[in-house]
N, C-alpha and C positions, 0 to 999 in steps of 0.2 A: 825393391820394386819401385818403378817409377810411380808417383802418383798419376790419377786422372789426367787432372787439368795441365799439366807438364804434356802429355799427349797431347792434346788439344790445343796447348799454347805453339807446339813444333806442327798441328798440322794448319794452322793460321799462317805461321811462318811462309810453310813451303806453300800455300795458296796463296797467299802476296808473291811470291818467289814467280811461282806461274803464273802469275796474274799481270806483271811484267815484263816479264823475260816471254812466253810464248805469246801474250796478246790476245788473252780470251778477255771476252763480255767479261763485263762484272758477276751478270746472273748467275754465267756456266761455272764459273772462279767459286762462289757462294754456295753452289749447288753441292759441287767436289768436296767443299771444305763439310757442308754439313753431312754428306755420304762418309766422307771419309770418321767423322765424327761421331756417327752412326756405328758404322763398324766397329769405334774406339768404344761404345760404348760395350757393345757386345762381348769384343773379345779382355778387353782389361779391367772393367767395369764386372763382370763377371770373377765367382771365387776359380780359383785353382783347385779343378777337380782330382789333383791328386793327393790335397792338403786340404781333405774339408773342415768346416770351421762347426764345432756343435753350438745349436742355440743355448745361451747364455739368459736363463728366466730364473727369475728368483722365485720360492716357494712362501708363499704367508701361512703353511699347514702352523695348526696347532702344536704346541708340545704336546710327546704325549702320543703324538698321532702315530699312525701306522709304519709313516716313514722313517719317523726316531726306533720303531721295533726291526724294518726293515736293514736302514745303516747301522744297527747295534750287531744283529746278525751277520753282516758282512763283513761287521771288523772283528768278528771270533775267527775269521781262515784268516791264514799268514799265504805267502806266495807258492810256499812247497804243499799246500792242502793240510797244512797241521792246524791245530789249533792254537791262538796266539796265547802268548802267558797274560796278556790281558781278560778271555774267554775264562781261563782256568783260576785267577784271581777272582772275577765276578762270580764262578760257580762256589769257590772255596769259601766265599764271602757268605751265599745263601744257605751254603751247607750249613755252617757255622750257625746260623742264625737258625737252621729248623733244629739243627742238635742241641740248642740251648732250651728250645721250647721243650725239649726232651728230657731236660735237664743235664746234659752232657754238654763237658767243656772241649769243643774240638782243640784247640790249643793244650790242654794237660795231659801230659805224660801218662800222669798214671793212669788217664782212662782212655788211652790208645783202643783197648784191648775190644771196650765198650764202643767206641766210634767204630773200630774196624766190624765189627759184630754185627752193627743198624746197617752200616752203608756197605757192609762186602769187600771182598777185596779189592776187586777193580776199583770200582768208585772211591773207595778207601786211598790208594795210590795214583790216581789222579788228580782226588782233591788235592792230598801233598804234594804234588807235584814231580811223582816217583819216575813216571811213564815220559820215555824219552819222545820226541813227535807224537804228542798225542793226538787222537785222529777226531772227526767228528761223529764218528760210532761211537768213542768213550763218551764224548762231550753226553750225546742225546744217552745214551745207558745210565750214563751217572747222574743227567735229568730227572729219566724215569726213577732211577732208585730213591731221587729227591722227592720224588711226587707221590711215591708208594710211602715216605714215611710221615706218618699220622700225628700231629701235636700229641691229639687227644689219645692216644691210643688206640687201640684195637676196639671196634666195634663190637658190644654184645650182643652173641644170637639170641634173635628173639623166636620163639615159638609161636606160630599160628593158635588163636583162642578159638576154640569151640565156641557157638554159639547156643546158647542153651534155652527151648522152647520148649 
């Protein structure tokens, strides 16, 4: 695309061009060039609305902030609606980390049996990675199931005390 002032230097041009050749006043010559100039401004000076340009701002948010929670979210979908093996890395990483407080090694063998058992099947074969395309239904299921499992264990019920007068 031409620039600007390339317009404007060719409509200079062809107003001296008429400015000599037909024999107008200086003023009408000057008038042309700034209409014509005017126009330029309008029509090329303006973006190409079939190509718009999105505004380019830069963000000072904090780390941390909503928006790192926001882009973290958005990089767990892949293009086909699955979940990226990055999303499934991140969860398998937390898993890990609430089964340890549990005292279960998700990485050993011989306590498959026990991992499989807290976290379920599903969750169990997603965290490994079992589940070909996995969806964001497993993702938020196998959350919940992270979020249902209790360091501390199970809560004891406690009994209502009578009060005694």
């Amino acid at each position: 695309m031409i620039r600007f002032w390339v317009y404007v230097a060719i409509q200079a041009v062809v107003a001296a061009v008429l400015h000599l050749a037909i024999g107008t006043d200086l003023a009408h010559t000057l008038m042309a060039l700034v209409a014509s100039v005017a126009v330029t401004v309008m029509v090329v000076g303006q973006q190409d609305p079939r190509q718009p340009r999105w505004p380019r701002h830069e963000s000072r948010a904090k780390q941390g902030a909503r928006d790192d929670v926001s882009d973290l979210s958005w990089s767990f979908m892949s293009r086909d609606d699955a979940v990226t093996p990055r999303a499934v890395a991140a969860v398998r990483s937390a898993t890990a980390s609430r089964l340890r407080l549990l005292g279960v090694d998700l990485d050993d063998p011989q306590q498959t049996e026990t991992s499989r058992g807290l976290l379920g099947d599903e969750a169990y074969d997603f965290v490994e990675s079992r589940t070909d395309h996995p969806t964001v239904h497993q993702l938020a299921r196998t959350i919940d199931r992270l979020a249902d499992l209790d360091p501390a264990g199970p809560t004891p019920q406690t009994h209502p005390t009578r009060s005694t007068r």
